[in-house]
N, C-alpha and C positions, 0 to 999 in steps of 0.2 A: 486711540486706545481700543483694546479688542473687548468687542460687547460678549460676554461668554452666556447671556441669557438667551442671543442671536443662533450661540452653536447648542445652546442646550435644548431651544428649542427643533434645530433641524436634527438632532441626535433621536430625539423623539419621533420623528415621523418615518427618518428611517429604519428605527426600531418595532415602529405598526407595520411598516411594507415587510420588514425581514421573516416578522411572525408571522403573518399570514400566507410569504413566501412558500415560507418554511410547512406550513400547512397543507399548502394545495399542492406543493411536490411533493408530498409523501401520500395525497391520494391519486399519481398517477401511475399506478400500478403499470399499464403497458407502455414498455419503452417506448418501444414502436411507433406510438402513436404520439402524434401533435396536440400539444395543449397552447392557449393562449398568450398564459404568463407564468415562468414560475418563479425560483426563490428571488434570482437574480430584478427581473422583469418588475415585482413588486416592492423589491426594496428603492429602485428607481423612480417609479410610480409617486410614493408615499417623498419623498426626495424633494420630485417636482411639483407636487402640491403645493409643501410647505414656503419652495422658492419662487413658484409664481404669485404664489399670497404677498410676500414680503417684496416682488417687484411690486405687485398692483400696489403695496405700500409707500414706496419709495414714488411711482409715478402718480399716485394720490387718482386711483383706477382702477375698472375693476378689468378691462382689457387684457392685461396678459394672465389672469388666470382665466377667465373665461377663453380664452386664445388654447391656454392647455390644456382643458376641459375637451374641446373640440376635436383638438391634432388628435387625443389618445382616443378619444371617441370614435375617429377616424379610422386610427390603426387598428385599434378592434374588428370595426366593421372589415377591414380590411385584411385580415388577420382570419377571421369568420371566412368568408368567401372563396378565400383561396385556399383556406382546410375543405370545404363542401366540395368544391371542384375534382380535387385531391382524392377524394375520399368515394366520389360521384364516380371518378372513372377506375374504379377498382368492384370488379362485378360484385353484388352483394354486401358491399359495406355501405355502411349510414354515412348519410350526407353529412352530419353533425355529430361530435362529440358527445357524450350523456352528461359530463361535467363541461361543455363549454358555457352556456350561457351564464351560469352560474358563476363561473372563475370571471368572465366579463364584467359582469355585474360587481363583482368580488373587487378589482381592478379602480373602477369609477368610486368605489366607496373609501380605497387607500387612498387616492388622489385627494378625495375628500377632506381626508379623516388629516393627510400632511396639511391641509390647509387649517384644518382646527386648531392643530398642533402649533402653527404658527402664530397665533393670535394669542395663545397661551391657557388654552381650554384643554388642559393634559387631563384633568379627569375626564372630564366628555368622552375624551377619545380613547383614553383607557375601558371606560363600561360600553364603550360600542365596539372596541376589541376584542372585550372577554365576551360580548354578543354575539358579534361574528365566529369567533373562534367557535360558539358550541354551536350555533346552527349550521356554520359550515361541515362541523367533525359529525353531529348527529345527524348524518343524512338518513342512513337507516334504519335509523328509532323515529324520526320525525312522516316519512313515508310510511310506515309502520303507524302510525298515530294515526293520521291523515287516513290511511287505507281502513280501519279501525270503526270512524267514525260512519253514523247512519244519517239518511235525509233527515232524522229527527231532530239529529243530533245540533246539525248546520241550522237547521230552522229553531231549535234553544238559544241558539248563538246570536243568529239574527236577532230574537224579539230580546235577547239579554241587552244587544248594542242600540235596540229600540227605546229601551227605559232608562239605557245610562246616558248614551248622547244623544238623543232627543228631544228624552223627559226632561231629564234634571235642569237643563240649562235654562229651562223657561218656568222655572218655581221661584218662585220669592223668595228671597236671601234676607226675609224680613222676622221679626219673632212677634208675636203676640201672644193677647194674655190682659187677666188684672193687672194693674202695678205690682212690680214687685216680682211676677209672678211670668214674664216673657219668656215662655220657653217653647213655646208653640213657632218652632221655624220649620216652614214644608219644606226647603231644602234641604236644611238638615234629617229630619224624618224619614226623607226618599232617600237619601245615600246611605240612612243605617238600611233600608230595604234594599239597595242595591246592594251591600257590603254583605248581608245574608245570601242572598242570589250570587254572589261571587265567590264566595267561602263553597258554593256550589261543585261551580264551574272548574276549582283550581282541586275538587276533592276529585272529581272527577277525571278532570284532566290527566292526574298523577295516578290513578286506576287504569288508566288506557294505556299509560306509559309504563309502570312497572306492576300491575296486576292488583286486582280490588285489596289484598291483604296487608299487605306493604302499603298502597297507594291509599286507603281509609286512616292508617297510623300517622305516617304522614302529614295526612294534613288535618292531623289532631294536634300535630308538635306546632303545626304553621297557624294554624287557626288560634291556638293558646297566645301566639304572640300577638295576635291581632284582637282577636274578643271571644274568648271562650262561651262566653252566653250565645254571640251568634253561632261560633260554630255547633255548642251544645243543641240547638231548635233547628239546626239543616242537617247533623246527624240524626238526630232525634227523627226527625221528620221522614229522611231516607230510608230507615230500617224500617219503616211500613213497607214499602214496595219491593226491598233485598232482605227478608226477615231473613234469608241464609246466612248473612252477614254480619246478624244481631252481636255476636260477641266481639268481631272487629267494630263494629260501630263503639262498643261498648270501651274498648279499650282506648278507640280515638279520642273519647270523650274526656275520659278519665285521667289520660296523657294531656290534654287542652288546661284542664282544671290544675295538675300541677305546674305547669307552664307560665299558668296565669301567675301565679304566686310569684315567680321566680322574675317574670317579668314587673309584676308592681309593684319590687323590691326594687327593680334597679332605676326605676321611672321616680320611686320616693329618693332614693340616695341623687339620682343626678339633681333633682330638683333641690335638694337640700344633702349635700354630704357629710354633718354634722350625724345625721339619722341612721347611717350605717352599722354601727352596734346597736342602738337600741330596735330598731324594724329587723335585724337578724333571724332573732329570736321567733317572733310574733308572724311574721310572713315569710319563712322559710322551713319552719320547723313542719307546717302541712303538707310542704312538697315531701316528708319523707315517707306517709300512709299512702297518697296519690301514687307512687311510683313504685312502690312495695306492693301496692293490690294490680298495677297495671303491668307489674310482671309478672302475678299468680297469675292475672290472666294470659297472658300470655304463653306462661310455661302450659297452664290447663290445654288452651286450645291446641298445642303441639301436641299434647300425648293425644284428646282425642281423635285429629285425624279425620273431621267430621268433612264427609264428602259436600261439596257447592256446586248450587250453579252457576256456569259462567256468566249470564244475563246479566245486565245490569242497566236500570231505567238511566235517564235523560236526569241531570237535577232540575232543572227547569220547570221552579213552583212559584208564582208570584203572590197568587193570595195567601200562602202561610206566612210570605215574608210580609205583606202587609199587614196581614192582622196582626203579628207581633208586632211593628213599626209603633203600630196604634195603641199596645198597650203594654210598649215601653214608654213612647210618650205619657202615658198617663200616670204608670208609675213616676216618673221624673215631675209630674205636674205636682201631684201628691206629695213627693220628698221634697221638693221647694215650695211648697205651701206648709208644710211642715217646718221649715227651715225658718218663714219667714210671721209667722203667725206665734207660730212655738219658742224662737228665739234661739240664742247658743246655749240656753240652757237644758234644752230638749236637742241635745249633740248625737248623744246615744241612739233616740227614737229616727233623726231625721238620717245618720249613717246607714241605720239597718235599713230605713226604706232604698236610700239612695242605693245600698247595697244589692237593695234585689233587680234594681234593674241595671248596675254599671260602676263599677268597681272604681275606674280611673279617675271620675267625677270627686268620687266621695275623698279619694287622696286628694286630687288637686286644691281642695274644698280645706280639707284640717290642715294641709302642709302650707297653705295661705295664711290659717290664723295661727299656725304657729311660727312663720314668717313676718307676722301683720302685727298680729293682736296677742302674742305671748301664749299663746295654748302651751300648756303644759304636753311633756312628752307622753308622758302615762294616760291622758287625756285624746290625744293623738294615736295613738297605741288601742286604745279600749274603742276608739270609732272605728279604726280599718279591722277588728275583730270583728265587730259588731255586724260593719260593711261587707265580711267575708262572709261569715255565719249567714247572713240571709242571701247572700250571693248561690253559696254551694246549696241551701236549700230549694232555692229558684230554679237552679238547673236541674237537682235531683228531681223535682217535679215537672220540669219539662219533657225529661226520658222518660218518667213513669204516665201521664198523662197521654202525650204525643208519642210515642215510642213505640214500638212493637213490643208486644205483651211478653216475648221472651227475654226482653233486655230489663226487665221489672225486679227479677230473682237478683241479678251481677250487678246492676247501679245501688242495689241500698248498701252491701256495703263499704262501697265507696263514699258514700254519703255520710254512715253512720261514723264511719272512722274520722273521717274529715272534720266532722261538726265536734265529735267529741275531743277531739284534739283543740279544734277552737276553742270550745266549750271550757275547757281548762286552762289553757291560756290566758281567758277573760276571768276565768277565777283567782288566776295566779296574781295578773296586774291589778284585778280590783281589790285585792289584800293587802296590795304596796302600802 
């Protein structure tokens, strides 16, 4: 009988080799000239990956794909040399292509990727697809990136990959503490610090690629999805050394904060789907002040037109991200000492602590006991208000404290709008 998972799989690898085919001969603009491989070449490529995988299967081996690993390794190289020769006796032209190494490389990774395909790893090989495909297409926004960057910038980079794969891996994955009270883990602690230093790197990054204005909003929308607290104290932080940019910082921020909401709407619903009209109301009605002040500003900064400098420092701050580490921990120490001293009858007081330092805690925490221990919905409801109310005040005091003094005037009232929309909210359910 015919195995149709045998041809669905080989369908797929020739469907990697065709895309990528398809790719690299549409960037070979000179006819003229000799490339490696094109659509034809890597739809083959991607082919014989998958079928030397499923021979090494059949002869219980890893011999004939590594065999065809080899032979195209070969034709490459072999394919290489006789273009430089080529190219060597023609006065004045380059011994090498500007896209051959690349299309080579390109070539070895279809080969690959048909072999993945044949095991039956179609996502794998799908998000290394859609990987290749943009690093291939972004040649000239990524040399543009690359050209962009300062020795500073590289040595950021460095001591960032110093703290992440270094540091972390040799901290203890242990928690201490009183009883009760284990919440003291340094590994955990140092990846919220690295997670700040990286909300950095990626604000950054996206400023190099599409310019500080665009690239700060950005990764206000990205940082909201991840942890608007951290991103609130690495913007915050940044507008000291770009106060030009005080108003985009400001909008980043304020873009994170509605985000957040939106995000720890859908993290309550997956967790419990029952929750979905009642959390409607209470954690999404905020996203609609956040997004109404974050396009006054918006539309503001267009009419004014206010001239910048292009400069823009390095994010590369370690000790801001550890001292907050530190006292975030401490807040969490305090909310679980509260939690656990105070009882669930002090729900109210231990949400709002929980709140000022971490939003997703405090849900995970009441969608338990109302999974667990019967918490009432409305009971459920009045903590994550509670948990928000002190959340938006914690960052509005981040911008104004840490912040550049012109970002002091444009954050209150995002703040005031925000809290007072809470603010009534918790009046509305405490009246139920």
């Amino acid at each position: 009988m015919l195995d149709f998972n045998v041809f669905y799989r080989l369908a797929a690898a020739i469907g990697i080799g065709l895309i990528i085919g398809l790719q690299r001969e549409h960037t070979y603009m000179d006819k003229s000239d000799r490339h490696p491989a094109g659509v034809r070449s890597f739809t083959l490529v991607g082919l014989a990956g998958a079928m030397t995988a499923m021979l090494s299967d059949l002869m219980d081996g890893v011999a004939p794909f590594v065999t065809g690993f080899i032979v195209i390794g070969l034709l490459l190289v072999a394919s290489h040399l006789s273009y430089a020769m080529g190219r060597r006796s023609q006065e004045g032209q380059p011994a090498v292509s500007n896209d051959g190494i690349t299309t080579n490389i390109a070539v070895l990774v279809v080969y690959l990727l048909g072999a993945i395909s044949w095991y039956g790893r179609l996502l794998e090989s799908c998000i290394v697809l859609v990987v290749m495909l943009w690093v291939l297409s972004a040649k000239e926004q990524l040399h543009t990136f690359a050209q962009r960057l300062s020795k500073e910038d590289i040595i950021a980079i460095v001591k960032f990959a110093v703290i992440t794969a270094l540091v972390l891996p040799f901290l203890p994955n242990n928690s201490y503490g009183p009883p009760g009270l284990e919440v003291l883990n340094p590994r955990s602690i140092w990846i919220f610090v690295v997670f700040i230093s990286g909300i950095g790197f990626v604000g950054y990054g996206l400023i190099k690629l599409v310019g500080p204005g665009k690239g700060i909003w950005l990764t206000g929308l990205l940082g909201g999805l991840a942890s608007s607290t951290a991103l609130t104290l690495n913007l915050a932080g940044r507008s000291r050394e770009n106060e030009d940019y005080a108003s985009d910082f400001t909008l980043g921020i304020v873009l994170s904060w509605a985000v957040m909401y939106a995000r720890l709407y859908l993290i309550c619903i997956f967790l419990s789907s029952s929750l979905a009209g009642p959390l409607a109301l209470p954690l999404l009605l905020p996203v609609v002040p956040a997004l109404g002040y974050a396009l006054y500003l918006k539309v503001k900064e267009f009419r004014n037109h206010q001239q910048k400098s292009a400069d823009f420092t390095n994010p590369f701050k370690l000790l801001p991200a550890i001292k907050f580490g530190v006292i975030f921990t401490c807040v969490m120490f305090v909310a679980n000492a509260a939690r656990v001293y105070l009882g669930s009858g002090a729900l109210l007081a231990c949400s709002f602590l929980g709140g000022a330092a971490e939003m997703d805690a405090v849900a995970f925490s009441v969608i338990d006991m109302n999974l667990k221990s019967g918490l009432a919905v409305r009971e459920l409801v009045l903590a994550l208000l509670f948990a928000s109310l002190a959340n938006t005040i914690t960052k509005g005091g981040m911008v104004f404290f840490l912040g550049a003094k012109s970002m002091r005037r444009p954050i209150l009232p995002a703040v005031i709008l925000i809290c007072l929309v809470t603010v009534g909210l918790i009046g509305f359910y405490a009246g139920l």
